[in-house]
N, C-alpha and C positions, 0 to 999 in steps of 0.2 A: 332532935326530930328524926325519927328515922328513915328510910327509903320510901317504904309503901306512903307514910304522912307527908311526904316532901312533893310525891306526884299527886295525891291526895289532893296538897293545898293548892301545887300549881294551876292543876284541872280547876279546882272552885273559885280557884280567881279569872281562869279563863273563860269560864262559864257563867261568870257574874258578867263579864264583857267580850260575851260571843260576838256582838256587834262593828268592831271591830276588826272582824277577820273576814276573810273573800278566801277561797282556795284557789292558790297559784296557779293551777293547772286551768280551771275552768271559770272562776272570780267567781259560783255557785258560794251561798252562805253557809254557815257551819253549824253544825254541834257537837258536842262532847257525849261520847260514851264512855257507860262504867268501866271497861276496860282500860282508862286510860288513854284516848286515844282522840284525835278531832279528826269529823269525818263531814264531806258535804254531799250534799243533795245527788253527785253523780256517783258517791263511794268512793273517790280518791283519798286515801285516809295520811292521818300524821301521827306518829305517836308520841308523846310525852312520856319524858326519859325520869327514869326517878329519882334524878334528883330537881325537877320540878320544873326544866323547858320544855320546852317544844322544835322540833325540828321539821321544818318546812323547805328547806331545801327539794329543789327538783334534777337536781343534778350535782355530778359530784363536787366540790373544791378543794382547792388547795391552798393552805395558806402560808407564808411566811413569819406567820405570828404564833411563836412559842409560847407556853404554860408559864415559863419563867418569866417572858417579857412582858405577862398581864397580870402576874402577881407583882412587877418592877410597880408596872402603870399604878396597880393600885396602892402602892404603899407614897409613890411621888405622890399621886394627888389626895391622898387622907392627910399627907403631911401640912395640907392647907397653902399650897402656893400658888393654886390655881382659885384660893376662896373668890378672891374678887371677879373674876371673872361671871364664877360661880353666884355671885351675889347679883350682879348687873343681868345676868339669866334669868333668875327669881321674879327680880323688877319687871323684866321687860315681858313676862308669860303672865304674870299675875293671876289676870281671870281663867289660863288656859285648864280644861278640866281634862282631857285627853293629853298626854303630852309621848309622841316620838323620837326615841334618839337612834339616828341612824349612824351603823359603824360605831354602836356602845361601846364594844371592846367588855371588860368586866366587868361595867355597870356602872364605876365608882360616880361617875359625873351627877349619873341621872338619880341614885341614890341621894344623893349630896341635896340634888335640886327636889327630888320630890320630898326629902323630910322636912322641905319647908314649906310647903304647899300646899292644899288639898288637892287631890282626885289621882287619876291611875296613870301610870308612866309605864311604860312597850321601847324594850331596847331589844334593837336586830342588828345581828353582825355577820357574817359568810364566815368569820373564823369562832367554829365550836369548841374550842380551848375556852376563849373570852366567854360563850355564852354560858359554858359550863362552872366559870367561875363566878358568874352574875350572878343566877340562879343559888350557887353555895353559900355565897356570900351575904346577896339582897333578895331572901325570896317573899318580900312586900311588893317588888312589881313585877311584872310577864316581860319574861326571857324568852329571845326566839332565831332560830340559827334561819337564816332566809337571803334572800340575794332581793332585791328591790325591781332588779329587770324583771323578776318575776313573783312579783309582789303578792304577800302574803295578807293583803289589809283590803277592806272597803274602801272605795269610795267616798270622800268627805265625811272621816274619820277622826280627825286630831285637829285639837284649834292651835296645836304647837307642835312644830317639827324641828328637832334640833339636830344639828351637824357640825359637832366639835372636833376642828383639827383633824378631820376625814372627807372620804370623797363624794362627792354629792350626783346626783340624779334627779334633778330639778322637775324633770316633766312627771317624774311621777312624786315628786314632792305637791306639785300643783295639783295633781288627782284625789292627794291623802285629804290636802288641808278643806277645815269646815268655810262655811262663808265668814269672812273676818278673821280666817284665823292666820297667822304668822310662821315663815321661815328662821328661824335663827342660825347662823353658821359664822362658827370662829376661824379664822386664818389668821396666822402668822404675819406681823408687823416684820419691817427690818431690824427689830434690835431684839426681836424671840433669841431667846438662849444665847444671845451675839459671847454671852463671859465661853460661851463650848464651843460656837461656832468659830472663835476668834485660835481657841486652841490647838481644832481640830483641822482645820479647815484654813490658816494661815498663810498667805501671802498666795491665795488662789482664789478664782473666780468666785467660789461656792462661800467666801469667807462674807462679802454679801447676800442679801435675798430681798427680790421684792414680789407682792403679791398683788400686782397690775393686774395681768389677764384675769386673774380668780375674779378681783370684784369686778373688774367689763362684763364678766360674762354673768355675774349674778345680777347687777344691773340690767343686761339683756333679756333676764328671765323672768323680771317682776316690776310689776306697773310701777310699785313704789316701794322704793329701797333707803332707809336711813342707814348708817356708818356712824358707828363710835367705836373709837380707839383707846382702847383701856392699855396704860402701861404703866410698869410700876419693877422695882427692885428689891427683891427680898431675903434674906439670908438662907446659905442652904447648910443642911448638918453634911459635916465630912460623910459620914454612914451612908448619904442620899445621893451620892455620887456615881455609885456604880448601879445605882438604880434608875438613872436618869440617864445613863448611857446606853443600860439594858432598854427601854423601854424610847427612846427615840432612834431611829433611823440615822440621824448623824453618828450616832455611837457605834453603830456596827460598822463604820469606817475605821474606830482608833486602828493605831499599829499596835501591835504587839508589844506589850513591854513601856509602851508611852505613859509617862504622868499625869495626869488630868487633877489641877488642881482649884477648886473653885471654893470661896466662902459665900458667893453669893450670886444668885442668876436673877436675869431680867425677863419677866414676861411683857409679851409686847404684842397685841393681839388688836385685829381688827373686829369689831362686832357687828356683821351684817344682817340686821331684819329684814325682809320680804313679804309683802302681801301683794297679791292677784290682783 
């Protein structure tokens, strides 16, 4: 698929689900011009890059997240250790026909989840490395570089919002979702990655984690909150190692020169639903 075809499709996918979109600056509705480009009602315009996002960003960022550590991301979770997780998502959105992942990174998740599904999935991330590789990689759904403080979507929008192992914005999560529809957001149990954390992180405070406050406060923000705790132990290939180093935030701790040696990690994840 070449350039011009790549922004080509993005547009017509964007444009089959103009609805969806508010422009950040003024929350005015959208449309797509042939140029390429989504413009609203006051002329604030966005253009679509060609290879098939959109950039909505109002101001500059900076990210900490490299090219390398979202190609990491995406080879750990195609390797299927995240399936289960991935599968209890499935379950828990079933009916949802709109679905948001906020803090996508390079889609891999939401790919995973929508080719089980029907209807249209919208991943936004601040770091355009990740979007630019969603879009490469998945361009089945709408990629879009955006910040959520200054949200790029309609109002009761999406009857599913997901926020896997990222940082959440609840009030304007509550703005997106339709009536009925659901919060999902995965955090880290105590024994996530405990085979890397016990490595890296031994005989120190951090060789612990709990994630207390996260779910008080998600519990604070929605009328009614279930919790399920999916945990499980899987094999990892030697090869997935330094990809799972690359691509976690504990990893950019190793020392230099340290061995890391793992045949098997534990995922251990809380699974927080949310409705209004």
């Amino acid at each position: 698929m070449g350039a011009l075809s790549k922004r080509a499709a993005g547009a017509a996918l964007m444009n089959n689900n103009l609805s969806l979109f508010a422009c950040p600056i003024c929350q005015e509705s959208m449309t797509i011009q042939e140029q390429g480009r989504m413009v609203c009602s006051a002329n604030h315009s966005f253009d679509i890059a060609k290879q098939g996002y959109i950039n909505m960003l109002t101001h500059g960022a900076a990210s900490k997240y490299s090219k390398e550590l979202f190609e990491s991301r995406k080879t750990v979770i195609n390797s299927g250790i995240y399936d289960e997780i991935e599968d209890k998502i499935i379950e828990l959105i079933a009916p949802a026909q709109t679905v948001l992942d906020t803090g996508c990174g390079e889609g891999s998740h939401l790919a995973r989840i929508m080719a089980e599904k029907k209807g249209i999935g919208v991943g936004i991330d601040i770091a355009k490395e990740g979007i630019l590789a969603a879009s490469r990689h998945y361009p089945e759904q709408i990629w879009c570089v955006g910040d959520l403080a200054k949200s790029p979507f309609a109002k009761s929008s999406f009857d599913a919002i997901l926020n896997i192992l990222s940082p959440a914005n609840y009030e304007e999560f509550k703005r997106l979702l339709t009536p009925g529809g659901c919060v999902v957001k995965v955090v880290p149990q105590s024994r996530y990655l405990h085979e890397l954390r016990a490595q890296l992180y031994a005989d120190s405070d951090k060789e612990s984690y709990s994630n207390d406050q996260i779910v008080a406060r998600f519990k604070e923000s929605f009328m009614e909150v279930n919790v399920k705790r999916v945990t499980y132990t899987t094999p990892l290939a030697t090869e997935l190692i330094p990809e799972l180093l690359e691509m976690t935030p504990m990893g950019w701790h190793k020392k230099e020169g340290a061995a890391i040696r793992l045949n098997e990690i534990t995922i251990d994840v809380d699974i927080l639903v949310g409705r209004v």
